[in-house]
DRENDO-1510 file (C-alpha; in Angstrom, 1 decimal, always signed):
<recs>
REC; n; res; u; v; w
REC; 1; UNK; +23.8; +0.8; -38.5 .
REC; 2; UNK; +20.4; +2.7; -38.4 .
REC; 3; UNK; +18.9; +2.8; -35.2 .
REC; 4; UNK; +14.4; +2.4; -35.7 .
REC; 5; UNK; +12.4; +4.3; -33.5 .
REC; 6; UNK; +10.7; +3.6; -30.2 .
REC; 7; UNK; +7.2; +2.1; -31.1 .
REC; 8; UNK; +4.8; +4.9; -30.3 .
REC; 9; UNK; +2.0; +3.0; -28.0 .
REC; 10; UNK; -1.4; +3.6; -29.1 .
REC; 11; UNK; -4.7; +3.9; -27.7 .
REC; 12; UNK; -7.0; +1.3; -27.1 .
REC; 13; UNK; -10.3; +1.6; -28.2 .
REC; 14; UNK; -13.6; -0.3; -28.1 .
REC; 15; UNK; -15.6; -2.6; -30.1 .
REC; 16; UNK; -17.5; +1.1; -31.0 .
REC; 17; UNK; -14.4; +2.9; -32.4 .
REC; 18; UNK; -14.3; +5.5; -28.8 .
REC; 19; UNK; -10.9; +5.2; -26.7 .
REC; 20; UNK; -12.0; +1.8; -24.0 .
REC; 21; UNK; -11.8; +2.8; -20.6 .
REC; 22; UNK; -8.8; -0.1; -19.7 .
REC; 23; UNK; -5.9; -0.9; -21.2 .
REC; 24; UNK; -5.0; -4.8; -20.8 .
REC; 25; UNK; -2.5; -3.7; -18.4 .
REC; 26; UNK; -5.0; -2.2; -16.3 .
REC; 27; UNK; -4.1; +1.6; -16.8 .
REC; 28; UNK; -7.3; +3.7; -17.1 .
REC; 29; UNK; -8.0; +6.3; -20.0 .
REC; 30; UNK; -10.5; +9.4; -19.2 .
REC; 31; UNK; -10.4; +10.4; -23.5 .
REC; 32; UNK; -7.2; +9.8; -24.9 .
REC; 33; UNK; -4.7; +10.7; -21.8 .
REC; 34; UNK; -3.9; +7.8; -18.8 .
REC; 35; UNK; -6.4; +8.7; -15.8 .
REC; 36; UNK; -3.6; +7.9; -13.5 .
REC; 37; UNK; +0.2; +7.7; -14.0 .
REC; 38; UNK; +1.0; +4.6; -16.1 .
REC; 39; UNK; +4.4; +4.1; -13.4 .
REC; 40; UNK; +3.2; +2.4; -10.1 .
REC; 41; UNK; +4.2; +4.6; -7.3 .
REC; 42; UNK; +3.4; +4.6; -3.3 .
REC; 43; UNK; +1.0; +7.0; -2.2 .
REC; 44; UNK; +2.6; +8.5; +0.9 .
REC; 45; UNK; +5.9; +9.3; +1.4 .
REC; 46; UNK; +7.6; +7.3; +4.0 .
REC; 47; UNK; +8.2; +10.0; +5.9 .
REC; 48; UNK; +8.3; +10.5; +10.1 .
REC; 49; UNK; +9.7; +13.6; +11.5 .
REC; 50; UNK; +11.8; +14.8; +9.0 .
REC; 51; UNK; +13.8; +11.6; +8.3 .
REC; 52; UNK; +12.7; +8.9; +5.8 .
REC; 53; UNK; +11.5; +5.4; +7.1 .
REC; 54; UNK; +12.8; +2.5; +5.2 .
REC; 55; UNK; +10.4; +0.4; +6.1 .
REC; 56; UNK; +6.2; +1.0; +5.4 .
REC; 57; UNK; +3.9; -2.2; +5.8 .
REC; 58; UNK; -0.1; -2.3; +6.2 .
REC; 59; UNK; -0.9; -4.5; +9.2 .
REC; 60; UNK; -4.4; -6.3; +8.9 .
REC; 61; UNK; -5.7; -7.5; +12.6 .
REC; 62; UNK; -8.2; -9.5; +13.4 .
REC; 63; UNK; -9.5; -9.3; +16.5 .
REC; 64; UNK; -12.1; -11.3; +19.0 .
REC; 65; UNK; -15.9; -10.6; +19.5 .
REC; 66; UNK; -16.9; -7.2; +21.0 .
REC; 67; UNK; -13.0; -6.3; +21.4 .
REC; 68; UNK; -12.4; -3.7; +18.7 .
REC; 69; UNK; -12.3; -1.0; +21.0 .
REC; 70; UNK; -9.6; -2.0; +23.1 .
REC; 71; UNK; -7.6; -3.4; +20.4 .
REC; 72; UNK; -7.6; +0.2; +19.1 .
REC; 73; UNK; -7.0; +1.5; +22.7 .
REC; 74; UNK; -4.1; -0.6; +23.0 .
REC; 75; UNK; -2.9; +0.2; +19.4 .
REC; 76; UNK; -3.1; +4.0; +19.3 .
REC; 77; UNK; -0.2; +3.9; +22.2 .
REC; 78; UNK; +2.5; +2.5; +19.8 .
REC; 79; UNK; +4.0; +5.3; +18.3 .
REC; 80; UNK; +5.5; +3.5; +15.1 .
REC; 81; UNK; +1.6; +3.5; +14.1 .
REC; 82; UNK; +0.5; +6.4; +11.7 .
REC; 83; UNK; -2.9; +5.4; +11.3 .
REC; 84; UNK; -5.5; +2.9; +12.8 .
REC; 85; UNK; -8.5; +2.0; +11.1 .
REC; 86; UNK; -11.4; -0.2; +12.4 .
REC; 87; UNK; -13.1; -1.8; +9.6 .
REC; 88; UNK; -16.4; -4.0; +8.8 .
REC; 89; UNK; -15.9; -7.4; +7.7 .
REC; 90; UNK; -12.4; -9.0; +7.6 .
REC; 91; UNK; -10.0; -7.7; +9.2 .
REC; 92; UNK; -11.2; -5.8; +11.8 .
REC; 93; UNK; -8.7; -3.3; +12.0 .
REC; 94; UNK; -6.2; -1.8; +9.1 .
REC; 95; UNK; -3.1; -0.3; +10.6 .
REC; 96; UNK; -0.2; +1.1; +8.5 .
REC; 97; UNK; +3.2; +1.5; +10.4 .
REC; 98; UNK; +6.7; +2.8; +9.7 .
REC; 99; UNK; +9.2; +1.0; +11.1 .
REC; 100; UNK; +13.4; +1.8; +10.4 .
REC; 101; UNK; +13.8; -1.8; +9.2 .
REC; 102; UNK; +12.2; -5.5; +8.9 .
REC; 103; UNK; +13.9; -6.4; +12.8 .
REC; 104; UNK; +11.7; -3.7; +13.7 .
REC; 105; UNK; +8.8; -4.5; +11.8 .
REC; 106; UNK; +9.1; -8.4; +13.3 .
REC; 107; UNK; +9.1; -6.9; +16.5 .
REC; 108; UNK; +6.6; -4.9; +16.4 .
REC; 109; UNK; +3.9; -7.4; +15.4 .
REC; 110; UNK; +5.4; -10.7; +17.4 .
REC; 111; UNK; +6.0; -8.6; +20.5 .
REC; 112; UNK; +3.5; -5.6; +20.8 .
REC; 113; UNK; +1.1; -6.3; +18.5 .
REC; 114; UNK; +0.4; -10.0; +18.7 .
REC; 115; UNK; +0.5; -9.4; +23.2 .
REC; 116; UNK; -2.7; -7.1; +22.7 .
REC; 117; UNK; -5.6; -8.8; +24.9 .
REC; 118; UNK; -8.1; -9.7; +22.0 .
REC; 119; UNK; -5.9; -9.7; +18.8 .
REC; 120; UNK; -6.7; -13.3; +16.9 .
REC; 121; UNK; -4.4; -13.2; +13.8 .
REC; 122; UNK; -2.4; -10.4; +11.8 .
REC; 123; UNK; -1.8; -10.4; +8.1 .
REC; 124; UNK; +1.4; -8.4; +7.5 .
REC; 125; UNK; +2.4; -6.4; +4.2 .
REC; 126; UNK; +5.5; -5.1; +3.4 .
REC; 127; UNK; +5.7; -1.9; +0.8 .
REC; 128; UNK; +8.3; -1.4; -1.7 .
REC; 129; UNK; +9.4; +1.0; -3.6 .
REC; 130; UNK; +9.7; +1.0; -7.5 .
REC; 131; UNK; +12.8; +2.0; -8.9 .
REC; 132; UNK; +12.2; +3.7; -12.1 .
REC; 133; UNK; +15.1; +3.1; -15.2 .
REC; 134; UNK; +15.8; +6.2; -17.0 .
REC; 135; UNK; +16.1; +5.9; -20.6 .
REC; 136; UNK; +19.4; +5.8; -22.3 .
</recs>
């Protein structure tokens, strides 16, 4: 039995003939190459001293009137937070934390984060990570 080739994917291009600028899945062409890598990826490594974290999430806070600043205070003494940042609009603050597993991360926002004087409501997100399949 013959075995047929792999479909070779091909550019999408624009009422105009040029290459279009999105794909229907989203990827983004700058000519005829993918702007960015076509295989959904995180960003920053997980990483804390050496040793990988298994657990990254993004913590949105919202916080009462006129307490931003001590929210952030309060905040930038947990050490399982890499970064804090205070934002306009809703949420007030973006945090993103590493935490070794989800115990930890429930922790973290029932006990410490949600005790803060001024913190109203937290929206919590979890990161994976994609597991790419190697072709056979």
């Amino acid at each position: 039995m013959k075995k047929s080739k792999p479909a070779v994917a091909k550019l999408p291009t624009s009422s105009v003939g040029t290459p279009a600028l999105t794909e229907p899945t989203g990827i983004r062409y700058v000519g005829h190459d993918p702007a960015i890598s076509a295989v959904p990826c995180t960003i920053h490594a997980p990483v804390d001293g050496g040793r990988i974290m298994s657990d990254r999430a993004y913590i949105l806070i919202n916080v009462l009137p006129g307490r931003t600043s001590d929210v952030v205070l309060a905040l930038s003494g947990i050490k399982q937070i890499k970064t804090i940042d205070p934002c306009w609009g809703k949420p007030d603050i973006i945090v993103v934390v590493e935490v070794s597993d989800q115990e930890a991360l429930t922790q973290l926002v029932l006990s410490r984060i949600h005790e803060i004087d001024g913190v109203s409501q937290t929206d919590t997100h979890l990161v994976y990570r994609l597991k790419t399949s190697k072709a056979k």
